[in-house]
N, C-alpha and C positions, 0 to 999 in steps of 0.2 A: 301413677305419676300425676294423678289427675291436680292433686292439691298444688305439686308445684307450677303447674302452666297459669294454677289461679293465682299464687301468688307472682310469678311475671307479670301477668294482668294488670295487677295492684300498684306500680311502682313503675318509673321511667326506666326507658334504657337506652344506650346511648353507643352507636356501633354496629355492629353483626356479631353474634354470639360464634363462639368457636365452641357448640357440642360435641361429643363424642357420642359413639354407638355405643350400644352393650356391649354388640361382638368385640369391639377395642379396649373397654373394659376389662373385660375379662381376659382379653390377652395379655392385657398390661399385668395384673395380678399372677398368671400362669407364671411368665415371664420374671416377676419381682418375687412368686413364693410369699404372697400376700393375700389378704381377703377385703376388700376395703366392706362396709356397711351399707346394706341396701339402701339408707335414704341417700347416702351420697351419690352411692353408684344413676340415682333416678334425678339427682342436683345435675350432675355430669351430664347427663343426655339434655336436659330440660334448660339450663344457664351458661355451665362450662364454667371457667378462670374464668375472673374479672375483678372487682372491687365495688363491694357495696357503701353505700354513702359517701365520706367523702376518702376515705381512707383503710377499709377492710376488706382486705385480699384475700381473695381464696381462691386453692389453686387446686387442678383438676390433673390430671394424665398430660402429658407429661412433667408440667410444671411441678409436682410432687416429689418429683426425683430429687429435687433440695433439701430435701429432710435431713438427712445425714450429714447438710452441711450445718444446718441450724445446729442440730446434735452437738455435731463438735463444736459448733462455736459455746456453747453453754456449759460442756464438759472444759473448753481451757478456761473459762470464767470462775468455775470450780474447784480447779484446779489450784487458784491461785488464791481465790480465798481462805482456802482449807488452810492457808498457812498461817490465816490472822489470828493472831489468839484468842479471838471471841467468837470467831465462828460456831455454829452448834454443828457439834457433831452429828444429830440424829436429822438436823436438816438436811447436810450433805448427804445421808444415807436413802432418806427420802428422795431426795433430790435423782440420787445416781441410781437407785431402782428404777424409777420411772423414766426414765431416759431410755434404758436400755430396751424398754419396750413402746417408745412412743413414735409416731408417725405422727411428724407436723402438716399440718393442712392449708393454716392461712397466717398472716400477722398485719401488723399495722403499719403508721407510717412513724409512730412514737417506738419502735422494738419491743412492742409483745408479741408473741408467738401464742398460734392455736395448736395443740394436739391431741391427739387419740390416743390413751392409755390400750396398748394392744394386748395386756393382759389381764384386763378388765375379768372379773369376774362375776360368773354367771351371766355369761352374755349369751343369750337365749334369745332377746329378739331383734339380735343382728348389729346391735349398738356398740360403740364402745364410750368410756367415760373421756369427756370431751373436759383439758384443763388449759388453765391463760400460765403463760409466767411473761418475765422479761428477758431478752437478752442481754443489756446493758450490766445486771448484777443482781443477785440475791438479799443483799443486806441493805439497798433504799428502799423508799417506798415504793409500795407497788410492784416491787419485784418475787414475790411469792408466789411459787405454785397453787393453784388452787383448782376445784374444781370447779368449772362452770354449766354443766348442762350433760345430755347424754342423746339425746336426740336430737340429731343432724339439722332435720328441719327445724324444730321450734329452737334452735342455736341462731339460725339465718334469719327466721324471722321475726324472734325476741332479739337478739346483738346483734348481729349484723346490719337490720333494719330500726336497730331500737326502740323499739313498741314497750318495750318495760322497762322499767328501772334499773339502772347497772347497781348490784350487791357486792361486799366483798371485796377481791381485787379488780373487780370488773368498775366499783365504784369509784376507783383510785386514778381510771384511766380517763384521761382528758382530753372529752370527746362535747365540746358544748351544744347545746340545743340550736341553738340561734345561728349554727352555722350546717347543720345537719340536713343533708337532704335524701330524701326516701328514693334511690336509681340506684340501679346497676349498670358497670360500666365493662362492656368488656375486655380481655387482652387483644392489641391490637396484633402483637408479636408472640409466637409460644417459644420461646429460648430457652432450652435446656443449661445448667448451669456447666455442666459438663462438654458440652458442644460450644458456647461460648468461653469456655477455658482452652482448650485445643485452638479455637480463632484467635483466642489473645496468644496463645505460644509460638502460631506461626507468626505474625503479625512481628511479634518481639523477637523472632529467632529464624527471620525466612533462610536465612544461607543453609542451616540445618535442615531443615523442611526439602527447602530444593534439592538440598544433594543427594536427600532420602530418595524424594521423588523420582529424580531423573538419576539415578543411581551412578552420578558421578559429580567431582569439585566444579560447579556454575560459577562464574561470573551474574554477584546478583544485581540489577537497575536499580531496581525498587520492590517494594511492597505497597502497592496502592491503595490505599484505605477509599481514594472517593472511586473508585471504580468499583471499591470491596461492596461499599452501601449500596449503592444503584444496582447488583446481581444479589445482594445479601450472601456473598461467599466473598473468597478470599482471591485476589488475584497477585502472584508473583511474575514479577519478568525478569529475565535474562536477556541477552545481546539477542538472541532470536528466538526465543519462545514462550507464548505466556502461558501462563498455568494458572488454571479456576480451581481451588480447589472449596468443596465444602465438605462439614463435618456432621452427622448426627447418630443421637444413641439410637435410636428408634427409624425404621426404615419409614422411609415418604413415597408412596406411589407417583408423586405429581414427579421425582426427579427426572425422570427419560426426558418431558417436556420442557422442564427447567430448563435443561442442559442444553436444549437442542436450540430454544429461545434465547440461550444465552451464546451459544454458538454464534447464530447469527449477527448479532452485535457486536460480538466481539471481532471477528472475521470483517466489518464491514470498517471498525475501527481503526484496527492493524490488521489488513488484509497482507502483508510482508511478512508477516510472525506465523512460525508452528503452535498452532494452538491442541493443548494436551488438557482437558477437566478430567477430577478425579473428585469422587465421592469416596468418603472417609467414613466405614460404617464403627461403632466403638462397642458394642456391647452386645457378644452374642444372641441371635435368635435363631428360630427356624423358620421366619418369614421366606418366599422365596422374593421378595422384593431385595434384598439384598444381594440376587447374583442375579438382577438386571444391569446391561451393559448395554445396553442402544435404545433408543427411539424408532418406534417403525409408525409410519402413517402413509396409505396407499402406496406411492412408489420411493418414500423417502427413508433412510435407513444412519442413524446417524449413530456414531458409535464412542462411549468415556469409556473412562477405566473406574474399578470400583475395587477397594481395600478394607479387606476383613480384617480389623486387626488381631483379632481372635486367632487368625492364621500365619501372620508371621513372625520370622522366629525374632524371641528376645535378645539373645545377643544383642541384633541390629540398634535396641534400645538405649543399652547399657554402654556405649559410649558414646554419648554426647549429652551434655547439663540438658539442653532443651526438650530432646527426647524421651529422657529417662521415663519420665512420669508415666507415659505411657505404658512400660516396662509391661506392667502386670494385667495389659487388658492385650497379651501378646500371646504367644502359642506357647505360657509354657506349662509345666506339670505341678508345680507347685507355686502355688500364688503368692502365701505367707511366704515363701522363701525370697522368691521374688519384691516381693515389698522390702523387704527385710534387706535387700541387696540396696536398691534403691535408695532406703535411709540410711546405707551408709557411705554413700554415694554423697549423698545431702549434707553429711559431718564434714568434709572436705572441701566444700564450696566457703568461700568467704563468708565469716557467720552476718553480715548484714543482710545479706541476700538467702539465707537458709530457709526463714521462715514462708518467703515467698516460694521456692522449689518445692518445700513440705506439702502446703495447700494444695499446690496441684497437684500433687502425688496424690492424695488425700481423695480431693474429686472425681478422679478415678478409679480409686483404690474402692469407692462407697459402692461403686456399679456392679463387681462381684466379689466382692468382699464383706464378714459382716463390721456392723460399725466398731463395736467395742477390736475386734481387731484389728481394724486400722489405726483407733488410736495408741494403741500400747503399742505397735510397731513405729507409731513415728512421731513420737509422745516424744522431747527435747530429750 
């Protein structure tokens, strides 16, 4: 990994880098049924997420778990061109091959996207072929597939840092000299896309939320956004009790502390309110961090509640609009069935609002689902 601490060396940075370990690596891979590329995997320890220059994102564990949302956003783009009568067919075909096997990495702030061809052939020393396209559409400029490179690092340090010439579609993209500067910056926030969809549904849907929670009809106060920002979770109140709740794919060792820091605040604020936090786990592991349920430090012993949702049952899902999406990251046996229930669920909502229900079904449908079958289940 030696080369890349030299290229950090080389270049501003601006932050505290949020590395990963191997060990976290490779649990994420274990976990997703993936293999990512040794230079990545040594990018990941050595920089993490951030953005080089002034606008080229690349994103590390957990931030990657977007992919399947880029995916589809490119498949309905596809979708809808195939209908223009000039479209080429053998693009589309091109197009829809490579998708099916590709893992996005980074993008811009103009909507190109980086990915890894994961059916790269003859990959032998660990690589996979690195391609740009657009998001916005296939048939303007510069929105062509192409391929741009194959190794990880001379990607970061030829594009991302621009040491070379942009060729190709790379030359199309409008990145000027005169404003370019050679740093890295890194994410100050890791927000999964799918943990921040679950915050925007409660946020949008607390009486649902609450009733789940407290397994009966609340009177709800509010949903407090600026108390949400200051704990980075979600705070609900009712006439007497408030509820922290937060969400993540991936378990956090720091929670017990969290909680227990957040405890205190909250307690000192509305010391009259029954205060109940719940950690919302979404996406099976065998972590055992995910059936921790208290905070212990010398004589202190503080106690949340924690929600597999891998463990309970679906029904509870499947009747109520805000809920649903959830559906299929719920205890049950058949996942496409389940999806499949959901999107028809989705055809009954008033069609201005459908497409919004969809998406988030969608963003968790990606978690243990593969992608090509989420979209033929909730394809209009």
């Amino acid at each position: 990994m030696e080369k890349w601490y030299e290229l950090l060396k080389s270049i501003q940075f601006e932050g505290v880098l949020n590395v990963m370990s191997l060990e976290d690596l490779q649990e994420f891979e274990t976990d997703n049924n993936m293999s990512f590329p040794k230079e990545y995997k040594e990018f990941c320890q050595v920089f993490g997420s951030g953005i080089f220059g002034n606008e080229i994102r690349i994103s590390c564990p957990p931030e990657i778990e977007e992919s399947p949302i880029w995916s589809a956003t490119i498949f309905g783009d596809l979708d809808s061109l195939k209908k223009l009568p000039d479209f080429p067919v053998d693009k589309a075909e091109q197009i829809t091959k490579l998708l099916k096997n590709a893992l996005f990495f980074g993008n811009t702030g103009n909507c190109e996207v980086f990915l890894w061809n994961l059916a790269t052939e003859n990959c032998t020393d660990s690589n996979y072929d690195i391609y740009m396209t657009n998001l916005d559409c296939f048939e303007c400029e510069g929105g062509e597939i192409e391929i741009v490179g194959r190794s990880f690092y001379t990607f970061i340090k030829d594009i991302a840092l621009k040491n070379v010439p942009f060729t190709g579609v790379m030359s199309k993209y409008a990145y000027p000299d005169e404003i370019f500067e050679s740093k890295f910056t890194p994410f100050s926030l890791r927000e999964l896309t799918s943990d921040s969809t679950t915050k925007g549904l409660v946020l949008n849907h607390p009486v649902d939320f609450a009733n789940w929670l407290l397994g009966s009809s609340q009177a709800l106060t509010c949903a407090d956004w600026s108390e949400a920002a200051k704990l980075n979770a979600i705070i609900l109140k009712t006439e007497d009790t408030i509820i922290q709740i937060d969400v993540r794919t991936r378990p956090d060792p720091n929670i017990p502390t969290q909680f227990f820091n957040d405890y205190l605040r909250l307690s000192t604020q509305f010391p009259d309110q029954n205060i109940r936090q719940v950690i919302i786990y979404l996406k099976p592991t065998n972590s055992p961090l995910v059936h921790l349920t208290s905070y212990e430090a010398s004589n202190i012993k503080h106690d949340f509640e924690v929600i597999r949702l891998w463990e309970q049952p679906t029904d509870l899902f499947l009747t109520s609009p805000a809920l649903m999406a959830l559906a299929v990251l719920s205890n049950t046996p058949d996942k496409q069935e389940t999806l499949g229930q959901v999107a028809k669920l989705i055809k009954k909502i008033e069609p201005a609002n459908q497409w919004h229900f969809s998406f988030n079904a969608a963003v968790f449908a990606y978690l243990v689902l593969d992608n090509e079958v989420v979209r033929q289940i909730l394809q209009p």
